[in-house]
Each structure stands twice: as structure tokens, then as C-alpha cells.
C-alpha positions in Angstrom: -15.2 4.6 -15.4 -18.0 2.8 -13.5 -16.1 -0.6 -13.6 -12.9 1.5 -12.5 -14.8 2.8 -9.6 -16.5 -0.8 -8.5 -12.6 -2.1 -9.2 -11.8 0.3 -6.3 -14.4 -0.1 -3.9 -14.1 -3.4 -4.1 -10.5 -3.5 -3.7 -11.4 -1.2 0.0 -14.1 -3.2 1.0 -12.6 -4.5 3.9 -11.0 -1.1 4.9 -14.5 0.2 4.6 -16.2 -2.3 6.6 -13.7 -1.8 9.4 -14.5 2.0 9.5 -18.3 1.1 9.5 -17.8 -0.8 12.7 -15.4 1.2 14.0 -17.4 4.5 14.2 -20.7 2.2 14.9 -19.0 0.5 18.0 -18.0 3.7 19.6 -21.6 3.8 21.2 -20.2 0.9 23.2 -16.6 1.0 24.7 -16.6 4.7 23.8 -19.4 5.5 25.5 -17.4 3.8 28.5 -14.4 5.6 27.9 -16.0 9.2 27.7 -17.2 9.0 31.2 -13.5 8.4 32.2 -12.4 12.0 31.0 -12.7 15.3 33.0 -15.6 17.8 32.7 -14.1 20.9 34.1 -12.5 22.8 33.6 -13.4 21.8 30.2 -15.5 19.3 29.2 -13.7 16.4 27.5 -15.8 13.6 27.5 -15.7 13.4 23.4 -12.2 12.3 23.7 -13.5 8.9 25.4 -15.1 8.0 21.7 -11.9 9.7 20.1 -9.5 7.1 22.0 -11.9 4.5 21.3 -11.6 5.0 17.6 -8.1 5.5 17.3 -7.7 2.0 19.6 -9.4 -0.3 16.9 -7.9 1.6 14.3 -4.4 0.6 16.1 -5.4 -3.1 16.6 -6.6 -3.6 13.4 -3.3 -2.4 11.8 -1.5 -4.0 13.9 -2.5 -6.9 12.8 -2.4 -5.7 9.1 1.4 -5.5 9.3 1.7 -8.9 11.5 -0.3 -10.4 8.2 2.7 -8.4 6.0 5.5 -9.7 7.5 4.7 -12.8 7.8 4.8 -13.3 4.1 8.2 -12.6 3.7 10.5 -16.1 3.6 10.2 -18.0 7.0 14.4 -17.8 7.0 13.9 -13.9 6.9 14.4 -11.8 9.8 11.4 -9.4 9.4 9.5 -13.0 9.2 10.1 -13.8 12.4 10.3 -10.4 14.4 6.9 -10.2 13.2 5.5 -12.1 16.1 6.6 -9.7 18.5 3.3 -7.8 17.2 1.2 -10.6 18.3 1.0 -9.9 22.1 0.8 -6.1 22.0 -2.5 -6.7 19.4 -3.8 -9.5 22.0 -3.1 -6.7 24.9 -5.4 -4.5 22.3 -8.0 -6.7 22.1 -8.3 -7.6 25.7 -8.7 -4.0 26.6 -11.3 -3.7 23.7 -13.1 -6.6 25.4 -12.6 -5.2 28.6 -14.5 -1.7 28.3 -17.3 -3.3 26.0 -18.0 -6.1 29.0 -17.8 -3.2 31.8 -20.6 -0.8 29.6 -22.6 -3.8 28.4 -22.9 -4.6 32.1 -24.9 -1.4 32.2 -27.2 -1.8 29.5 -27.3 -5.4 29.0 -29.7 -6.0 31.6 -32.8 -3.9 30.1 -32.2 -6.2 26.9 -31.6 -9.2 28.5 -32.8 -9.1 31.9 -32.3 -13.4 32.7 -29.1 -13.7 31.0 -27.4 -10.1 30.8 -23.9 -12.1 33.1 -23.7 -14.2 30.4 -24.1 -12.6 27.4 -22.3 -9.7 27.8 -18.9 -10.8 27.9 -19.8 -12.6 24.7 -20.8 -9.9 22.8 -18.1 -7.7 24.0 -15.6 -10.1 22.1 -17.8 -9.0 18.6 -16.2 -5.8 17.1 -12.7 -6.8 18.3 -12.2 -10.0 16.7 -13.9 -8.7 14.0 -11.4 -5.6 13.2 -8.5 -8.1 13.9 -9.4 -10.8 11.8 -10.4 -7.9 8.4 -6.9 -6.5 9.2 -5.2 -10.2 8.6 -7.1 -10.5 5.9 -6.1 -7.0 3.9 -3.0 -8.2 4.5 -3.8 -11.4 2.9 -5.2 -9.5 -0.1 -2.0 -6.8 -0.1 0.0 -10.1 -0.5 4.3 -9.1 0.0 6.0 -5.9 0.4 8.4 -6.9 -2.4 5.6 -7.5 -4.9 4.1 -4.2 -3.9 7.2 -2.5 -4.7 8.2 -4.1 -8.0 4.4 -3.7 -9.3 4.6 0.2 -8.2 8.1 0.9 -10.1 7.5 -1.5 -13.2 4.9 1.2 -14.4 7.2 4.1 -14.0 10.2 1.9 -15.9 7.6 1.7 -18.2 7.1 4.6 -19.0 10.9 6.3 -18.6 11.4 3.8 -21.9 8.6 4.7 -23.6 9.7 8.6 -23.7 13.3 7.6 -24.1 11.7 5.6 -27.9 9.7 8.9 -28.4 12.6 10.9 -27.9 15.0 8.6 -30.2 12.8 8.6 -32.8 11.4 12.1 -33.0 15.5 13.3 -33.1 15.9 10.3 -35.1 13.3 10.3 -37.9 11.9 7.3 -36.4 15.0 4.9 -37.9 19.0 5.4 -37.7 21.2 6.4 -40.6 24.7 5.7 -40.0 27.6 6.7 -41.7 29.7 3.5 -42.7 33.1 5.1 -42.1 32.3 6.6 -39.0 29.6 5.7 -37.1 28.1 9.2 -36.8 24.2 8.9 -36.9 21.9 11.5 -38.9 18.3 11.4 -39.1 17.8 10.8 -43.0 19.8 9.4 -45.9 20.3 12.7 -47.4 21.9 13.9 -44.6 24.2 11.0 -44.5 25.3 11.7 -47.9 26.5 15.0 -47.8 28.2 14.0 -44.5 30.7 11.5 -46.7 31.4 14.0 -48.9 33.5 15.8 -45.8 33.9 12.8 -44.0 37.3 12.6 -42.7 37.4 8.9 -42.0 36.2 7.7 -45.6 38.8 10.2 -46.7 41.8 8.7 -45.0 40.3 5.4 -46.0 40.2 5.9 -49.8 43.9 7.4 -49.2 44.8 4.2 -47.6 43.3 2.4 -51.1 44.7 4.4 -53.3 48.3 4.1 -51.8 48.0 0.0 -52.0 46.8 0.3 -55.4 49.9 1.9 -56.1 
């Protein structure tokens, strides 16, 4: 259980990680983009860390399914199409960029008093690459859709043939009897037996004998 559980976690570290620095980096650009939303009539300022949230959770998909598609076979057309999601997740991380540089601007300056100019757009550039570069790599680790598919229905073939043997041989007494004239199946030799003594075919066969003997 405890190996199954480490199994897991360590199969969603990355996801993990990316919420971590998601929710952590809202201080920053979110706290930016709440003092762009209205206060009256009702006070919406919370929605500025919302959209912040929900704008690295978008980049870093994005990039997720770039990673995806671009493991299908270079002559395939999802293969290349897949580059179209290149400039709108560049377009996501400049705007990422953007309102980290304009709220680091603000604080920067009690940290680094001689070189906030500088250093700010730098560190802006931190969580955004970040997120972009763990969703390429999940999608490194999630390897092809076609692989996820066939490894998600080979389990459920599986198992549709193991209960198909269970069912054939609880009905049939876990081997076949068949009758030699007829092909019928019966689940023991007993059963078989009294079957030939009624057993139109063995009949018309042993007619057939008699009448060349004759």
C-alpha cells in the first residue's frame, strides 16, 4: 500500500510542484491583477488571484499537449499542427512576465534598493518558465496518446477473457466432452454417454454400416 502510494506521488510530482508554485506565485502577478478588478458595487478584487491561477494553469497545459503531439510520427498531421500551440503559450508567458515585472517594480525596490531595474525583469521570467518547462516535461513522462490508449484497454481485454475462461469452464466442468458423432458438447463423460444412446447422428451412421455390411 505504502509503495503503491509513493508509486503515485511520484508519478504527480511534477503536477504537484506546478500547483505549489502556482498558488505560491499568485502573491506576485495576482496581487497585480486584483487591483485591476472593480470594488463596487461589489468587491472583486479576489478574482485578480483567480485569473492569475487559472493563466499558469493554461500555459502550463498548453504546453503539456504541445509535448503530446509532438510525439506522434513527424509525417502525421496532429505532429505538425501541434506548433500552432507554440505562439499562443509564448503570448502566455509574455503576459506572465509582464504583470510579475509591473508588481515587482513596486516591491522590488525595498529588497533591492541599487539594483531593483535590473533584477526585476529577471525574476519575473522565474515561475513562467518554470510551469512551461514541468508541463513539456509531464508530457515527456505521459510519452504518446496511442500508448496511453492501448495500455488503458489491454487491462479491460484482459479481463473480458479471463471471465469468458471462468464462464466456459464453470458451464463446462473445467474441460469439454464432445460427442464424436455430433459435435454437441456436455460437461462430463457421463453425460456424453447417455447422449449416444439417442443420438441421431451415430444412429444414421451405424444404419449407413450396417447397410454396406450387407
Amino acid at each position: 500500500m505504502v509503495k503503491r502510494f509513493w508509486a503515485r506521488m511520484m508519478q504527480s510530482s511534477l503536477w504537484l510542484v506546478s500547483i505549489g508554485l502556482m498558488l505560491a506565485s499568485s502573491g506576485i502577478d495576482g496581487a497585480y491583477l486584483s487591483r485591476l478588478m472593480p470594488v463596487e458595487p461589489i468587491d472583486l478584487r479576489w478574482m485578480g488571484y483567480v485569473l492569475n491561477t487559472m493563466s499558469d494553469v493554461g500555459s502550463e497545459v498548453l504546453m503539456y499537449w504541445f509535448g503530446r503531439l509532438r510525439l506522434f510520427p513527424k509525417n502525421s498531421k496532429r505532429y505538425r499542427m501541434a506548433v500552432i500551440l507554440l505562439p499562443a503559450e509564448l503570448l502566455t508567458i509574455a503576459y506572465s512576465w509582464f504583470f510579475s515585472w509591473r508588481q515587482l517594480l513596486l516591491i522590488m525596490p525595498a529588497v533591492e534598493p541599487q539594483a531593483a531595474q535590473w533584477v526585476a525583469p529577471i525574476a519575473a521570467g522565474f515561475i513562467p518558465l518554470l510551469l512551461s518547462a514541468i508541463g513539456y516535461a509531464q508530457a515527456l513522462l505521459a510519452g504518446r496518446i496511442e500508448k496511453e490508449h492501448t495500455e488503458q484497454e489491454q487491462p479491460q481485454a484482459e479481463q473480458e477473457a479471463a471471465q469468458t475462461v471462468a464462464i466456459s469452464e464453470k458451464s463446462n466442468g473445467h474441460k469439454k466432452h464432445t460427442c464424436p458423432h455430433c459435435e454437441r458438447t456436455f460437461a462430463t463423460k457421463q453425460a456424453v454417454s447417455a447422449h449416444l444412446r439417442f443420438c441421431k447422428a451415430r444412429q444414421i451412421a451405424a444404419s449407413e454400416k450396417t447397410t454396406k455390411g450387407e
